[in-house]
Backbone as CSV, one residue per row, in Angstrom:
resi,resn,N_x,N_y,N_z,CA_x,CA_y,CA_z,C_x,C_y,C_z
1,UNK,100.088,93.636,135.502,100.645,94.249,134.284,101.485,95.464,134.655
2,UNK,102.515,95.626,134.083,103.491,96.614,134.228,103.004,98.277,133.559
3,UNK,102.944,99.280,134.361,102.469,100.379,133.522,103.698,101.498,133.818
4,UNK,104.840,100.833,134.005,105.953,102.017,134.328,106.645,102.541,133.340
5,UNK,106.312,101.828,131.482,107.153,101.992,130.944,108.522,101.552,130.377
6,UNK,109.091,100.684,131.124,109.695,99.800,130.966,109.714,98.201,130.469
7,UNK,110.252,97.643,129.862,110.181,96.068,129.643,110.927,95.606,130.646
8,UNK,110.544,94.974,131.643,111.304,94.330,132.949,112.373,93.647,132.383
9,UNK,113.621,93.822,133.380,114.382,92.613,133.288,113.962,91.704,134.336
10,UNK,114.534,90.287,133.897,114.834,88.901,134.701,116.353,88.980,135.192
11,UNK,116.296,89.190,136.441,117.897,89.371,136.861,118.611,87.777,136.810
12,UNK,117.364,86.726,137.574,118.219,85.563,137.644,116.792,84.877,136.950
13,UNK,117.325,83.172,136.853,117.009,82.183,136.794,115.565,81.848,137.207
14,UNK,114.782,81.785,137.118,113.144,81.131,138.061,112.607,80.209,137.105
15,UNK,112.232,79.517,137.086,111.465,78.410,136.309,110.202,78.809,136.825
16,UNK,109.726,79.060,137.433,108.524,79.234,137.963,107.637,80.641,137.430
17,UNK,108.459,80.996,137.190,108.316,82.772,136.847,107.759,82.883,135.049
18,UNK,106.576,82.780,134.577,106.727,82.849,133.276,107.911,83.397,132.779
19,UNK,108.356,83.407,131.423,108.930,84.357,130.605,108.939,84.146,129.090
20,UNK,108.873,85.541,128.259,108.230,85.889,127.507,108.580,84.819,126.294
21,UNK,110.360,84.980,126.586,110.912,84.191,125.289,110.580,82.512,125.589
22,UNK,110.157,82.137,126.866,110.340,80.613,126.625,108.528,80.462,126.161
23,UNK,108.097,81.338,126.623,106.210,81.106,126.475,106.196,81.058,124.227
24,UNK,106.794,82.101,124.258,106.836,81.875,122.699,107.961,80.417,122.216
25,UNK,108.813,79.967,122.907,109.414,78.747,122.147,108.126,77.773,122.672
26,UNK,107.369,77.490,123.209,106.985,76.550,123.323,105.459,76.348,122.193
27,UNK,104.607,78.011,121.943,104.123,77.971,120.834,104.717,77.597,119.460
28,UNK,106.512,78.226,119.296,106.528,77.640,118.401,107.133,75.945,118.124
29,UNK,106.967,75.516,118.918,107.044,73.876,119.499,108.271,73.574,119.809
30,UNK,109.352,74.603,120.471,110.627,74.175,120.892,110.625,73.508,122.042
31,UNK,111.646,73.186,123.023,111.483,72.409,123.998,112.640,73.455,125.511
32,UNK,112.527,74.443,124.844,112.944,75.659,126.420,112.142,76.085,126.539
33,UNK,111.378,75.398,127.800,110.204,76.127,128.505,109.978,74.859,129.657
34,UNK,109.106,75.603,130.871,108.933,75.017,131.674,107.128,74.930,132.096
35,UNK,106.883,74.731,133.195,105.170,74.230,132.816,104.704,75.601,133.300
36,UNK,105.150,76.194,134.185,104.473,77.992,134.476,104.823,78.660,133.011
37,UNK,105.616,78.487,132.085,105.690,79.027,130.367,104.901,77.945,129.488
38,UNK,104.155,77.132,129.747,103.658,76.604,129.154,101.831,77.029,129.642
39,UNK,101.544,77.403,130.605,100.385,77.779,131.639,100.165,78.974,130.592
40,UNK,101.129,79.884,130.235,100.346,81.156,129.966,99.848,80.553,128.770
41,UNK,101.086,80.211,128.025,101.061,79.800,126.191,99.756,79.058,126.004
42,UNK,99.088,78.363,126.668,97.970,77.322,126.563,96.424,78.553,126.932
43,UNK,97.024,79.427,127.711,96.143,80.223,128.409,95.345,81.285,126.859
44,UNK,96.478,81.612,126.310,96.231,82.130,125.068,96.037,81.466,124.050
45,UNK,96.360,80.110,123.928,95.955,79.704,122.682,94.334,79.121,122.564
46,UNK,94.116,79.272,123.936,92.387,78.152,124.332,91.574,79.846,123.725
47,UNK,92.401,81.122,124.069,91.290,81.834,123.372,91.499,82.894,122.160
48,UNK,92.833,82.149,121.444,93.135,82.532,119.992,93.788,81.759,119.507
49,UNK,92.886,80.105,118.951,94.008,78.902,118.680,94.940,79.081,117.628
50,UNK,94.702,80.172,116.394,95.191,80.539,115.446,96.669,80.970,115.859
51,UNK,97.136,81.226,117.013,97.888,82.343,117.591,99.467,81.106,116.660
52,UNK,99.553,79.544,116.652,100.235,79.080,116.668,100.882,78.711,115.416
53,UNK,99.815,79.284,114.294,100.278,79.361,112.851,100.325,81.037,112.428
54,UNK,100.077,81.707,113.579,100.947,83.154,113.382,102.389,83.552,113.726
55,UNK,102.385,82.593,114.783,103.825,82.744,115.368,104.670,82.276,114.568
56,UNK,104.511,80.583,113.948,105.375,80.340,113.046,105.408,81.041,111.617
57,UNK,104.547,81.499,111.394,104.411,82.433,109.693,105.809,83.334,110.262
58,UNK,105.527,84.176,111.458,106.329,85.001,111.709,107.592,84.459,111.670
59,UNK,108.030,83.633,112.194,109.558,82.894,112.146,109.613,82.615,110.683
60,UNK,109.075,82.321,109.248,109.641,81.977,108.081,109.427,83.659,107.886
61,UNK,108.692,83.983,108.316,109.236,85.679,108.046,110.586,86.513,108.307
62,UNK,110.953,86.246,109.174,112.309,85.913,109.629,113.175,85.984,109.083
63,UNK,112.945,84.332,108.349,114.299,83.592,107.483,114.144,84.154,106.292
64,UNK,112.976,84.592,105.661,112.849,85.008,104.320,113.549,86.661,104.239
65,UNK,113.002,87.368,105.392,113.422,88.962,105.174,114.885,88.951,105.513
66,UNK,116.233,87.823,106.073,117.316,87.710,106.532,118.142,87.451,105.049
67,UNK,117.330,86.367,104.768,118.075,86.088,103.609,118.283,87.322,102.123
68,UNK,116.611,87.980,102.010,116.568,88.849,101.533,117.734,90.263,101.792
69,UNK,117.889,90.489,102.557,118.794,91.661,103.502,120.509,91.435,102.740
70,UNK,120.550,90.291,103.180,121.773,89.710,103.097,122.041,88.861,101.076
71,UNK,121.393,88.469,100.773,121.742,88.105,99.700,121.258,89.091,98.129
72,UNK,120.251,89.590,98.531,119.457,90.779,97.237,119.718,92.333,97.963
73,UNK,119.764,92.850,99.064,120.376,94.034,99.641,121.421,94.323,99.572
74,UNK,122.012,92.633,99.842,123.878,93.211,99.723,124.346,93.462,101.170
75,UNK,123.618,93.447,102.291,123.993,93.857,103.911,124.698,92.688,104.329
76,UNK,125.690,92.645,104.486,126.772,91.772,105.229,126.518,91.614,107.009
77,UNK,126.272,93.143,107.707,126.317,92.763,109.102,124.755,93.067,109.559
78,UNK,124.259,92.162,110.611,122.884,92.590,111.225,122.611,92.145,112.788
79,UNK,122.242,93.529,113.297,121.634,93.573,115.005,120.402,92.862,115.317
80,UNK,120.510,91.672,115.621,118.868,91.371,116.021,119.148,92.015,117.691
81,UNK,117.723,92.347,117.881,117.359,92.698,119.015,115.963,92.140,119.506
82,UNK,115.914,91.551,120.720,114.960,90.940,121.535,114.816,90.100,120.804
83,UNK,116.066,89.134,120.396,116.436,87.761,119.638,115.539,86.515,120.044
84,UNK,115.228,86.472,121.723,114.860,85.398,122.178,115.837,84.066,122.125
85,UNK,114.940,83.238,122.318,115.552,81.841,122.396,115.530,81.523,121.304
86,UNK,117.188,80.432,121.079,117.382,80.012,119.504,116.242,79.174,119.578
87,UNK,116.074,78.768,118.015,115.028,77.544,117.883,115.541,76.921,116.158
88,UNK,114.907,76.396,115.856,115.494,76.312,113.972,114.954,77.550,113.413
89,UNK,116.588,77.753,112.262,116.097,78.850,111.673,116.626,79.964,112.549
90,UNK,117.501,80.045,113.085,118.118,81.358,113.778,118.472,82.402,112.561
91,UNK,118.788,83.750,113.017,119.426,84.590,111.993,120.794,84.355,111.569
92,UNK,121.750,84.342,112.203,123.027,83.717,111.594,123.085,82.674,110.476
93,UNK,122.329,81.396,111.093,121.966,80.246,109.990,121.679,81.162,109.057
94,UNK,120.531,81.725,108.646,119.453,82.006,107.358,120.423,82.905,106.744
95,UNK,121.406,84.326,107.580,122.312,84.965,106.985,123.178,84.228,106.353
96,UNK,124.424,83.230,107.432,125.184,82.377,106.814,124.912,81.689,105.634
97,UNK,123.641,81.342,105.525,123.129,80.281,104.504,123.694,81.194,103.355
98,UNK,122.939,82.716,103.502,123.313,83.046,101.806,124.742,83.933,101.660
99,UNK,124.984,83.930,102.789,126.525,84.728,103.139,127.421,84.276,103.872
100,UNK,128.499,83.535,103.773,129.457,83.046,104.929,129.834,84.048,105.503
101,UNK,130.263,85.173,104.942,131.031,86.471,105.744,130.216,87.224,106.555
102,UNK,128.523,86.995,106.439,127.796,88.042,107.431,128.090,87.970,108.645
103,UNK,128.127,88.989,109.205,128.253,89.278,110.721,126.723,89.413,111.368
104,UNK,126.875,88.529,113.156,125.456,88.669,113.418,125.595,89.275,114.679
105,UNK,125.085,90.215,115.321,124.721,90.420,116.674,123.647,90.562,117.519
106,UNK,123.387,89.292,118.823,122.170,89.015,118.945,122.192,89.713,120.005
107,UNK,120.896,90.508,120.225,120.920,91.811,121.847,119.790,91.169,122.573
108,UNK,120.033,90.591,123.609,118.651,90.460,124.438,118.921,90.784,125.765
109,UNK,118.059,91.168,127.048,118.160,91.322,128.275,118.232,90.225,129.204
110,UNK,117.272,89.153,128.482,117.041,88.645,129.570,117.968,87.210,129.646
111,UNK,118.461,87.001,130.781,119.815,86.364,130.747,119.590,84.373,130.867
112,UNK,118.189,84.304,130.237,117.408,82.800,130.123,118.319,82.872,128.805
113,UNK,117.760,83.919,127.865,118.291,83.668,126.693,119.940,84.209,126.097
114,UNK,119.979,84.907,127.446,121.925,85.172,126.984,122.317,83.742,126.549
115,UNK,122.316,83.359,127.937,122.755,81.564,128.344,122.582,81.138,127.299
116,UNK,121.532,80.234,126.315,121.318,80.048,125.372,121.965,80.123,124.259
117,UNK,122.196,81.563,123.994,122.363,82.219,122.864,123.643,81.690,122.617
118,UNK,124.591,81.729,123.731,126.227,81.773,123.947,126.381,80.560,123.800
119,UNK,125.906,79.698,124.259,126.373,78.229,124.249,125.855,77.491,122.490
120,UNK,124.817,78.133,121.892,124.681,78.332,120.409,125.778,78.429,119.471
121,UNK,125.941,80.247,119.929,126.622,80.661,119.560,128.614,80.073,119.725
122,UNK,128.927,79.417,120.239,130.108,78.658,120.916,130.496,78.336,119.462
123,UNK,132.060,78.945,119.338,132.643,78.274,118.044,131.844,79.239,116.579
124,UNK,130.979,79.542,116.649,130.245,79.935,115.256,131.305,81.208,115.076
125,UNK,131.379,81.802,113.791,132.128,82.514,113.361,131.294,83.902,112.638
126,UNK,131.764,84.899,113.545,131.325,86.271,113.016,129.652,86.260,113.305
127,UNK,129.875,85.812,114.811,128.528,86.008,115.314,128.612,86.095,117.496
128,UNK,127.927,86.994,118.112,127.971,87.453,119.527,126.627,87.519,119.780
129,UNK,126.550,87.708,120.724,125.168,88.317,121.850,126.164,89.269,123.034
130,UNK,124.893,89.846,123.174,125.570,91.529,124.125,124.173,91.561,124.851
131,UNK,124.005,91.787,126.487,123.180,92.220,127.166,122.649,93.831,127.089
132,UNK,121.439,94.233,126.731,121.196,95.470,126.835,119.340,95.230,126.674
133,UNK,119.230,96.239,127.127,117.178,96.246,126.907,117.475,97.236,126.016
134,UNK,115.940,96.665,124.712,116.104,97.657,123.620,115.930,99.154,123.693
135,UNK,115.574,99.712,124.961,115.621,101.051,124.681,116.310,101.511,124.750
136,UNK,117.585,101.427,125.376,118.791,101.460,125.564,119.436,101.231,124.469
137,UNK,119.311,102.519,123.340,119.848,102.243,121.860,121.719,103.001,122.236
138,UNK,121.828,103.407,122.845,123.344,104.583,122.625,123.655,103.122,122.981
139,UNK,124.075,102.703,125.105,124.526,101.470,125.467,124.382,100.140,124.120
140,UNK,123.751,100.197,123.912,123.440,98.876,122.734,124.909,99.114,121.884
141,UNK,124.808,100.278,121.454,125.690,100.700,120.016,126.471,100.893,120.229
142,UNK,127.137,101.434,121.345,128.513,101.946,122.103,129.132,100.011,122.849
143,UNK,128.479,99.021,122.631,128.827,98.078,123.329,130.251,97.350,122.591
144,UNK,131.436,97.380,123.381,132.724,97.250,122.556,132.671,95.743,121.745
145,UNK,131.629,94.851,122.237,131.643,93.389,121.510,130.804,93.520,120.466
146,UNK,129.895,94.362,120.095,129.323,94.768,118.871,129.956,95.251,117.945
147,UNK,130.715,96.321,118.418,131.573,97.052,118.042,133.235,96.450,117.248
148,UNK,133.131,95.125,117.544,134.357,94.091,117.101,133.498,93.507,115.927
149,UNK,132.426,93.498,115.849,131.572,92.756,114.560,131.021,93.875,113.783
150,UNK,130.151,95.151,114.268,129.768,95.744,113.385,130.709,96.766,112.465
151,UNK,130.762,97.300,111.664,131.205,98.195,111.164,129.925,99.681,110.785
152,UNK,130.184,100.794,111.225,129.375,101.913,111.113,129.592,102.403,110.206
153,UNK,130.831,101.882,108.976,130.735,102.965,108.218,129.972,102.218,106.605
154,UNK,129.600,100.821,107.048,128.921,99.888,106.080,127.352,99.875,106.580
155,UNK,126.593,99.376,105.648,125.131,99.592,105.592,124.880,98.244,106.844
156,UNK,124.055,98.016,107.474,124.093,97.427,108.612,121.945,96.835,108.678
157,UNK,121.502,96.074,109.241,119.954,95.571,109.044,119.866,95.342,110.677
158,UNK,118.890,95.954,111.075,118.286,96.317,112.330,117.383,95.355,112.387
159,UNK,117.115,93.865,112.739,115.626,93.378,112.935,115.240,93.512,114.725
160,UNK,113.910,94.169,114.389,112.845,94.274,115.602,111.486,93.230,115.210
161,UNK,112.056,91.930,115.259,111.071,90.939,114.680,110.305,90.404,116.320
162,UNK,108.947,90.842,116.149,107.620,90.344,117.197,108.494,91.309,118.929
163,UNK,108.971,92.374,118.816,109.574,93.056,119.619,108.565,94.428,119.863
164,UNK,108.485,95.304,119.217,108.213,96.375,119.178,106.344,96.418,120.327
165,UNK,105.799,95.153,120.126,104.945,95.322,120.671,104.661,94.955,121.678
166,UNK,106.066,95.248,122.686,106.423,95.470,124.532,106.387,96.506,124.614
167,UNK,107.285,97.770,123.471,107.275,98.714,123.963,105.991,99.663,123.664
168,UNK,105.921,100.275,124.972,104.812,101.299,125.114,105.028,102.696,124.790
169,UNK,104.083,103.055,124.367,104.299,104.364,123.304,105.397,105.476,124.312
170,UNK,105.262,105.303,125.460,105.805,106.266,125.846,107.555,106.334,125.890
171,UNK,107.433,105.126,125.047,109.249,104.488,125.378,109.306,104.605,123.868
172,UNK,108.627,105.337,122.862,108.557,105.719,121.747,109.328,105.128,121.028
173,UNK,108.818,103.786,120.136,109.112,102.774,119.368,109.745,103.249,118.172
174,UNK,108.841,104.410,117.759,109.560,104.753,116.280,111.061,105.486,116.804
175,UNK,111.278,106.327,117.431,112.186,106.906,117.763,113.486,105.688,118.590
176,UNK,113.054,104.438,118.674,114.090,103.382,119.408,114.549,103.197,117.117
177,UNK,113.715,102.838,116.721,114.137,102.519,115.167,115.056,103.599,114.538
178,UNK,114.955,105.171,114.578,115.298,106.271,114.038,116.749,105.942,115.028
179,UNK,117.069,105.675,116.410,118.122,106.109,116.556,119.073,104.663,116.307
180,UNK,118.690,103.535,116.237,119.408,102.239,115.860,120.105,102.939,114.436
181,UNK,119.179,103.400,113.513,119.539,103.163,112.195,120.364,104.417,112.073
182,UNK,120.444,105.105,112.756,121.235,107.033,112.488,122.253,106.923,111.866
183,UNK,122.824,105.555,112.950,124.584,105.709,112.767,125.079,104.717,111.129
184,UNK,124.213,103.862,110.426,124.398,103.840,109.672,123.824,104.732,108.676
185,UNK,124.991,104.660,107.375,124.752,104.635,105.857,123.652,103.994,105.152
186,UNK,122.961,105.010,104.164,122.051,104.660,103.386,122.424,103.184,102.494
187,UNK,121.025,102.721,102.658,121.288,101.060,102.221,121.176,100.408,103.551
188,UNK,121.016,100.540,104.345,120.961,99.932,105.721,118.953,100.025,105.537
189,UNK,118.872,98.611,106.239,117.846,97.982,106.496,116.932,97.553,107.561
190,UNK,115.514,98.084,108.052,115.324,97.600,109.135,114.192,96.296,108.495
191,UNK,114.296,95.107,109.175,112.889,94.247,109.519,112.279,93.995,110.742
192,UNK,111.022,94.364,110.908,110.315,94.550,111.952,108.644,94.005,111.418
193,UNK,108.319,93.311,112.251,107.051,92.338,112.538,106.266,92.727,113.835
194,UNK,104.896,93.060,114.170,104.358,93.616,115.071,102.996,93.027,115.195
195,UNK,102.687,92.343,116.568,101.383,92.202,116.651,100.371,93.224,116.382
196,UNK,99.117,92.660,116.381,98.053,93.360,115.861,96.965,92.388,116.273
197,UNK,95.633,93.234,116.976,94.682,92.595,117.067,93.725,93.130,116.121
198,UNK,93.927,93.588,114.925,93.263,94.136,114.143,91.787,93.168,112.923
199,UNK,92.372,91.916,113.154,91.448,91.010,112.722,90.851,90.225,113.380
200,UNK,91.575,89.862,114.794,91.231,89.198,116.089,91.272,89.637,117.319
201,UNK,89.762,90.931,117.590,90.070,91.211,118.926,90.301,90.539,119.970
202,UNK,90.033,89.314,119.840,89.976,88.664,120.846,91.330,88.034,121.438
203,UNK,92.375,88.609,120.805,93.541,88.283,120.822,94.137,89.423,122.184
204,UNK,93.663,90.640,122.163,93.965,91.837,123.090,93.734,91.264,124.587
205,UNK,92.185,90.939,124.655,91.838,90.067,126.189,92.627,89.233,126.526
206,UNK,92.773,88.402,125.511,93.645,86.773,125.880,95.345,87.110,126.245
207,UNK,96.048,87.849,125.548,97.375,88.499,125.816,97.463,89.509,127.470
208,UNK,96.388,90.145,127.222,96.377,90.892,128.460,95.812,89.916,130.092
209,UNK,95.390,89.183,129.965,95.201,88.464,130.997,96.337,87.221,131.443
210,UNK,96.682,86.408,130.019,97.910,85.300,129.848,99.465,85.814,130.210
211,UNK,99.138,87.048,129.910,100.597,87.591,130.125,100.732,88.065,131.294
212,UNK,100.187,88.732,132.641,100.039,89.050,133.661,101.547,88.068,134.350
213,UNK,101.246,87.108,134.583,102.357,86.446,135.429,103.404,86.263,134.475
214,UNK,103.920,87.200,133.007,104.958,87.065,132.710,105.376,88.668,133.111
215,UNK,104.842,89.519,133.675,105.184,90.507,133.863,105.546,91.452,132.865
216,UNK,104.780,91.389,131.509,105.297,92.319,130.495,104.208,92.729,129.625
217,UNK,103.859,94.065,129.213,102.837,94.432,128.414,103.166,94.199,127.038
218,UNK,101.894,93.916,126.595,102.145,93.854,124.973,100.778,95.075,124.459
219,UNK,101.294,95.355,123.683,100.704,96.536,122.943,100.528,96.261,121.633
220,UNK,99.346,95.550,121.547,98.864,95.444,120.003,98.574,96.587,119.000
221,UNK,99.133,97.056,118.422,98.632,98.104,117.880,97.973,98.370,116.047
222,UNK,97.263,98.746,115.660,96.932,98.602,114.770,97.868,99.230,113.256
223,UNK,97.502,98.328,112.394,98.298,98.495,111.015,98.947,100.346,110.367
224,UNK,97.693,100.924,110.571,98.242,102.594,110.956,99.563,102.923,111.354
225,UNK,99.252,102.468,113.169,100.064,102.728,114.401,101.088,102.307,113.655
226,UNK,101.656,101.093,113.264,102.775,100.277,112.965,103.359,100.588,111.850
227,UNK,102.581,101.670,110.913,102.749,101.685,109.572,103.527,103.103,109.535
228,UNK,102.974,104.198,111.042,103.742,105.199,111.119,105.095,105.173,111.619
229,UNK,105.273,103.980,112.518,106.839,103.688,112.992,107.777,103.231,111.624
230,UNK,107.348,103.283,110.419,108.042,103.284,109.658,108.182,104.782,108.649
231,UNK,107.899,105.490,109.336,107.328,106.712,108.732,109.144,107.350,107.856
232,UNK,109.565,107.251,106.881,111.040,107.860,106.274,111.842,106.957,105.934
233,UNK,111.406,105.639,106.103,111.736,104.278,105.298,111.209,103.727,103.833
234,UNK,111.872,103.537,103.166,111.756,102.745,101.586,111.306,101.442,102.142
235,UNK,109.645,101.527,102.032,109.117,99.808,101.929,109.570,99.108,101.040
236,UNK,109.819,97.691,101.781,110.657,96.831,100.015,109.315,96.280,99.723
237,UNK,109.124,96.154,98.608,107.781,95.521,98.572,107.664,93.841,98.616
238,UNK,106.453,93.893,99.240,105.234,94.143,99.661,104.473,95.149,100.315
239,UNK,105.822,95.709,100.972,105.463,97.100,101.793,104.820,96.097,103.191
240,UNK,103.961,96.964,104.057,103.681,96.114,105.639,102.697,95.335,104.779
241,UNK,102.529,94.139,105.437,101.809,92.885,104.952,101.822,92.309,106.000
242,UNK,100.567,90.800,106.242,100.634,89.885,106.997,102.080,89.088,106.727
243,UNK,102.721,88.980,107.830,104.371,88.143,107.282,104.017,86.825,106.318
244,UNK,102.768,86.421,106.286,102.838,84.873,105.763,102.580,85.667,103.940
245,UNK,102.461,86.905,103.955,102.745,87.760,102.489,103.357,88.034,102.322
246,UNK,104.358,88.342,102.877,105.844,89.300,102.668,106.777,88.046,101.934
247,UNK,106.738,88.464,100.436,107.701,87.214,99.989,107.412,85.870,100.089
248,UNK,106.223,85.699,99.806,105.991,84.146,100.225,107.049,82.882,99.201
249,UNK,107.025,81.947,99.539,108.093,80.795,98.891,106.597,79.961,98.459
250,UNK,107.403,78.838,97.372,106.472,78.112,97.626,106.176,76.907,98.648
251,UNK,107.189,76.653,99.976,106.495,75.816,100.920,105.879,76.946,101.607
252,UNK,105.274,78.320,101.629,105.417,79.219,102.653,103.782,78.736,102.934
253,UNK,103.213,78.588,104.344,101.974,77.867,104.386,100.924,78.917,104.066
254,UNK,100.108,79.145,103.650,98.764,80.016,103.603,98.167,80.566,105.361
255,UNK,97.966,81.524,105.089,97.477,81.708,106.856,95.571,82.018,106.632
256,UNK,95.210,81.705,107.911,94.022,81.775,107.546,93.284,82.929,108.070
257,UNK,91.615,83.624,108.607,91.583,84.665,108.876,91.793,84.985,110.199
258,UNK,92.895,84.779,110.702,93.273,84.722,112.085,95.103,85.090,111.964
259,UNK,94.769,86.479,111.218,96.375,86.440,111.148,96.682,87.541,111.958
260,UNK,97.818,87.789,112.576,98.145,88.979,113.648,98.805,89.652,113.795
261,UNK,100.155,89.264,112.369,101.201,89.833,112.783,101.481,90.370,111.477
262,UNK,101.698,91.832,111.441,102.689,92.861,110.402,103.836,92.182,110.275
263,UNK,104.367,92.404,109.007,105.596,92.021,108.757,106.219,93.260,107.461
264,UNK,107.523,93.821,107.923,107.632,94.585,106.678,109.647,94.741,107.177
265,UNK,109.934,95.189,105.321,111.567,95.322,105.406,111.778,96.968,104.878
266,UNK,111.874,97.754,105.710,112.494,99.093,105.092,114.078,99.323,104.844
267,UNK,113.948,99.956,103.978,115.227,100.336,103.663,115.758,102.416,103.737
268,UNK,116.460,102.224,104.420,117.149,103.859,104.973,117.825,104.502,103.604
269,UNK,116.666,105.699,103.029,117.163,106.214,101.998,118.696,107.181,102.051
C-alpha cells in the first residue's frame, strides 16, 4: 500500500499489473480488464458480495446527477475527473442526451484509460480527455485543450464520482473541490460519490488487502468526513444520501443493507 500521499501513476501498459479503473469495469460487468484485474475484483467481492450492486447504483448515480446538472441546473459544460474507463452510460451520452450543446471534459492519469477514452471519444462533438492527476487542480485548469471546451466565465459541474476516496487526507480532498470550483461563477455544480465503510466494515479489510497489487489506497471515510468536504456548498436535495437515493427513477433498483457509497450534488452559492 502506498503511504506517500500520492495516487500513483501507470506510466505504460502492463496487463499484469492490477489497475484501479479496469478492476472496477469488470465489477461493473464491462469487458476492459484482464485476469490480474479480475484477481483483485473477485478478491473483494468473496468478502463484500454486495460491493456489485453498489458500484452499479453508483453509475445510475452518475447518469441521474449529469442529466440533472445539465437539464434542471441549466450547466452546459462539465469536468469529469478520474473518469475511468468508458462503459454504458458515459457522461457525454447522459449530458448529450438532455443537451446537444454540452461540453464534456474527461481528466484521467492513467493512460489505460486515456487510450480508451480517445478512441470513444473519436468524432464525438464538444467532448476531450486531458492527462493530469487530480491533485494537480492549477495544471488541470490551465490545460489549453480544456480550455478550447470550457468557458470560465459560465457556471461549469465538477464530478468527483467514486474518486475522492484515493485521496488521502493529506492531499486534502476538500481543498482539491474548493480550488476546481474557484474559477467558476455561482451556479456551478459539484457531483461527488464516496466510499464508505460505514454500514459494512468489512468492506475496509477486503479493499485494503484486494487493492495492495493495484498499488493505490482507498480511504473509506465516514458520512461526517464526506459531509465536511462539502462544507460551503448548496445540497440539492436529497442532500448526501446512499446514490441508489439521490433522485431515484422508477427503474432505479432498491439497494439493500450493504450500501457504501455517498452520493450528493452541490451547488456553488
Amino acid at each position: 500500500m502506498r503511504h506517500d500521499g500520492r495516487v500513483p501513476t501507470q506510466t505504460e501498459f502492463n496487463p499484469d499489473i492490477p489497475n484501479a479503473a479496469r478492476v472496477y469495469d469488470y465489477v461493473l460487468g464491462g469487458k476492459n480488464h484482464y485476469p490480474a484485474d479480475r484477481k483483485v475484483a473477485e478478491a473483494v467481492l468473496a468478502r463484500t458480495p454486495s460491493l456489485r450492486s453498489a458500484v452499479q447504483a453508483n453509475r445510475g448515480f452518475l447518469r441521474r446527477a449529469v442529466r440533472y446538472v445539465v437539464a434542471e441546473a441549466g450547466v452546459r459544460q462539465i469536468i469529469d475527473l478520474g473518469a475511468g474507463l468508458p462503459t454504458v452510460g458515459n457522461t457525454h451520452e447522459a449530458a448529450h442526451g438532455a443537451a446537444p450543446d454540452a461540453r464534456i471534459v474527461y481528466v484521467d492519469y492513467d493512460p489505460v484509460v486515456l487510450t480508451h477514452a480517445r478512441n470513444m471519444l473519436h468524432q464525438v462533438h464538444g467532448a476531450a480527455v486531458v492527462r493530469h492527476e487530480i491533485q494537480d487542480t492549477d495544471a488541470t485548469l490551465a490545460d489549453p485543450e480544456l480550455r478550447e471546451l470550457i468557458n470560465f466565465s459560465e457556471p461549469c459541474a465538477i464530478l468527483l464520482v467514486s474518486v475522492l476516496h484515493f485521496i488521502p487526507d493529506g492531499d486534502d480532498p476538500a481543498g482539491i473541490i474548493s480550488r476546481l470550483l474557484a474559477p467558476f461563477p455561482s451556479g456551478s455544480c459539484l457531483v461527488m460519490s464516496h466510499a464508505t465503510a460505514d454500514l459494512v466494515p468489512a468492506l475496509e479489510d477486503a479493499v485494503d488487502v484486494a487493492y495492495r497489487p493495484v498499488r493505490e489506497d482507498a480511504f473509506l471515510r465516514t458520512r461526517a468526513e464526506v459531509l465536511a468536504m462539502l462544507d460551503g456548498l448548496e445540497l440539492v436535495p436529497p442532500g448526501l444520501v446512499w446514490v441508489s437515493d439521490w433522485r431515484p427513477e422508477k427503474d432505479t433498483p432498491p439497494m439493500d443493507a450493504g450500501q457504501m457509497i455517498y452520493g450528493a450534488v452541490g451547488r456553488k452559492p
